[in-house]
N, C-alpha and C positions, 0 to 999 in steps of 0.2 A: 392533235386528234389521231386516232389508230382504229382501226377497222373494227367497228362492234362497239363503241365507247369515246367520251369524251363530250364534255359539257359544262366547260365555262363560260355561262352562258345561260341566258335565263328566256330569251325569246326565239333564239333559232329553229325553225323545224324541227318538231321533235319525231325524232326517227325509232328511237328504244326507250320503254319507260316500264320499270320495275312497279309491280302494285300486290296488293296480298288481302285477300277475300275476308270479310269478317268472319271469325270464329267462336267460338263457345268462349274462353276466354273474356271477348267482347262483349258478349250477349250478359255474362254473367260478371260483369263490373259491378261493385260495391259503388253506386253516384257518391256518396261522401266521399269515398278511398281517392277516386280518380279527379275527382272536382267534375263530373258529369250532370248535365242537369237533369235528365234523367235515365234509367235502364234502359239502356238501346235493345228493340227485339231484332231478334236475328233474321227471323224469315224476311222479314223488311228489311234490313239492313242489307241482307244479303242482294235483294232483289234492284235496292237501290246503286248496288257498288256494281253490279252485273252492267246495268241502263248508263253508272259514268263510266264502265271501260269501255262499252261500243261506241262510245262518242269517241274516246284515244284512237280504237282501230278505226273509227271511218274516215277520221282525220288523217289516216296512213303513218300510226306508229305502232311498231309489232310492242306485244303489250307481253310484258315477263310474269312469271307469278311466283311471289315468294313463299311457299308452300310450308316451311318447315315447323315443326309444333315451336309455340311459345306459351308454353301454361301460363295463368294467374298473369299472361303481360295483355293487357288488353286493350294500352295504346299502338301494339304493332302494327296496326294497319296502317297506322302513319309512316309509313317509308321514307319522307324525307328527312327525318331527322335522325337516324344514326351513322348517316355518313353521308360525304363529298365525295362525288367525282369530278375528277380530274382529267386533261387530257393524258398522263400519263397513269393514271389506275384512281382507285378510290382510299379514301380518310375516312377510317372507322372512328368515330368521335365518341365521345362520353358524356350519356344522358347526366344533361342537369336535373331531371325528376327524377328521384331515386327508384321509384317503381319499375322504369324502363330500363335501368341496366341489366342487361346481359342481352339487349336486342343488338347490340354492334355487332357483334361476331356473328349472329345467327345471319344478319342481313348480309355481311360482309362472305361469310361462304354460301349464299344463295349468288352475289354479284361475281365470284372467283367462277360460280358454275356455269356463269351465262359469260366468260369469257374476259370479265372485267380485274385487274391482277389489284393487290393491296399495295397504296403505297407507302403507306404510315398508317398509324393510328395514335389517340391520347394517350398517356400515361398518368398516373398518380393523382393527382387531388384538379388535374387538371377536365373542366366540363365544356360539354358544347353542344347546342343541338342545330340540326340543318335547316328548322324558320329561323336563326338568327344568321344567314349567310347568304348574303345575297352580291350576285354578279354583276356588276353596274358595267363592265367589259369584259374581253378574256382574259386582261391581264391586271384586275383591279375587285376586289372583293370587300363589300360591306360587310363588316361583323358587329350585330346588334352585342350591346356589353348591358347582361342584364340579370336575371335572379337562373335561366336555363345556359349561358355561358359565360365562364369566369375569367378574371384577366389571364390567370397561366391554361385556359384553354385557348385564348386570343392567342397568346404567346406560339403555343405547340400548333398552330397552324402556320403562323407565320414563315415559324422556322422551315414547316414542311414544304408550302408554297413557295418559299425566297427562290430555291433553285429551277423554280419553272417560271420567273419572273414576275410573280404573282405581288402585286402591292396592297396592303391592308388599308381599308380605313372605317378606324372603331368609330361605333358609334353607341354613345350612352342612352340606354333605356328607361322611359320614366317608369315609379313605383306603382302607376295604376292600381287593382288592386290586390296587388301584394302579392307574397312568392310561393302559393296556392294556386292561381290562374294561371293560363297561358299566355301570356303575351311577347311573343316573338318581334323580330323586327320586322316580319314578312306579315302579321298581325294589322302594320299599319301600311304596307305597299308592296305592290306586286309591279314588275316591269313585264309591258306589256306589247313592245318596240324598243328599239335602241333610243329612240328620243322621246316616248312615252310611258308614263308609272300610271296608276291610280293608288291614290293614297289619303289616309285621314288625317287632315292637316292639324289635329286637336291635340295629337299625342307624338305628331313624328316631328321631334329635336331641330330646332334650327340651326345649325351648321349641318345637318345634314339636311336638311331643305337648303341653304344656299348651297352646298356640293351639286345637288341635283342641277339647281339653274345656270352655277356655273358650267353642267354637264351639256345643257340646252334641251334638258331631261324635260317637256310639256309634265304637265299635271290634270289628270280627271278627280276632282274630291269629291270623296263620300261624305253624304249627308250625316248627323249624329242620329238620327234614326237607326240608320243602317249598318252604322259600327256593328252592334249587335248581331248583327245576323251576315257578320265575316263578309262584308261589301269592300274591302281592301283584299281578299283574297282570293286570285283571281290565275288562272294557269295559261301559260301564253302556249299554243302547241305550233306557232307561229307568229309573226309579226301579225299583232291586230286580229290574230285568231285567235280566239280564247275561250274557254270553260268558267262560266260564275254559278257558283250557289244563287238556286231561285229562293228570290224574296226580299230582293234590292232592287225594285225597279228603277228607280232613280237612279243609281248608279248605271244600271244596266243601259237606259236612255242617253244617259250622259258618255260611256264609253260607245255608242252607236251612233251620235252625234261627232264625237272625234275619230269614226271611218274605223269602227270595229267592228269586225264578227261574231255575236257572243253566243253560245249554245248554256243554256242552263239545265241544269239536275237537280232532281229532289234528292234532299239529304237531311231530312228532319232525323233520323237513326246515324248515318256515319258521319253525318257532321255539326249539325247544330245540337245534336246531343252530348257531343264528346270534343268539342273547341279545335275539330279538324278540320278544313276547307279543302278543294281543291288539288292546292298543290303540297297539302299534308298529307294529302293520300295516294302520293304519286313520289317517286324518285326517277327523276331525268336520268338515264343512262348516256345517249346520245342523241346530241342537237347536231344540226347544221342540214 
């Protein structure tokens, strides 16, 4: 970890967290183009992305803003997915929805400007996005292998992480419904503690449900009600402190039964319009 950055790591205090206000762009999503379920308005969206960043700063993380224009991309506010950071800089990755390419770089020189350096990026026919990466330790990374990252995007991480000690373990993602949707691996679990996830036990692969228990990983499951309305995605801004999308209460009961703190947001415009929770709308700069 380096001064301003570093976050392998998915529950640590979060101390810096990159996020990027809805824009016209957003507002004016074609729902068939994007798989939306419907036209997000902006005055609302806007008002509601306003209400989850005070929740970040009063939780005590300085909260970044990725400002730069991105026409016609109107998944950008989702910041977690075109790159990793790293204790030594950030991985510009390569949207596996074709729509969002060219937000790597954009996001990539907004995090060089808040001090965060590039340490690689994908190349070539290689995809990946940041719901399919998830940090089970600092030195151990789940990567969902699914229709948004491809095996030679698994590969070009691999290679790039080896030299920070970083060990991969893929994980195959079922067809759900097909390569239209979003279904990440973060989709079906979010960690929420070092020894605690919530997750939908319906869709997430059994060798990676046995990794977790051999991990001593507990589990909260989401109801199939609640699948729907992103009750697996859920943002840790500490151990057992967390941000859920309102309209899971059973999960939300179930995660404050196992000794959580959970603040919820209305996100009927930036996220249950547009298949983004949480921690799609947030990119962790620096935990600990």
């Amino acid at each position: 970890m380096r001064d301003g950055y570093g976050c392998q790591d998915m529950v640590g205090r979060l101390r810096r967290v990159l996020v990027r206000r809805p824009d016209a762009s957003f507002a004016e999503a074609d729902p068939r183009a994007w798989h939306y379920a419907a036209r997000p308005r902006l005055a609302a969206a806007r008002r509601e992305h306003d209400l989850f960043t005070t929740i970040l700063r009063k939780s005590g993380a300085e909260v970044l803003e990725h400002n730069a224009p991105q026409p016609g991309r109107a998944d950008a506010l989702f910041v977690h997915d075109p790159a990793l950071v790293t204790d030594q800089g950030a991985i510009l990755l390569r949207m596996g929805k074709k729509l969002r390419r060219g937000e790597e770089e954009s996001l990539g020189a907004a995090l060089q400007g808040f001090g965060v350096p590039i340490l690689g990026r994908l190349t070539g026919r290689a995809t990946a996005e940041g719901g399919d990466l998830l940090w089970l330790d600092h030195d151990t990374l789940a990567v969902g292998r699914g229709f948004r990252t491809n095996t030679q995007g698994l590969d070009q991480i691999g290679s790039l992480l080896r030299p920070l000690g970083v060990h991969l373990v893929p994980v195959a993602l079922p067809y759900f419904e097909g390569p239209e949707a979003c279904l990440h691996l973060m989709s079906l679990i979010s960690l929420l503690d070092h020894d605690l996830a919530v997750i939908y036990p319906r869709l997430l692969p059994i060798p990676f449900s046995e990794e977790l228990r051999e991990r001593g990983i507990d589990r909260v499951e989401v109801p199939d009600a609640e699948f729907p309305a992103m009750g697996p995605n859920v943002l840790a801004m500490g151990p057992r402190d967390l941000v859920a999308l309102r309209g899971s209460p059973v999960t939300r009961r179930r995660l404050r039964a196992a000794g959580c703190r959970v603040q919820a947001y209305r996100g009927e415009e930036i996220s249950l319009k547009a298949e983004g929770g949480p921690t799609c709308l947030t990119r962790p700069v620096l935990r600990g």
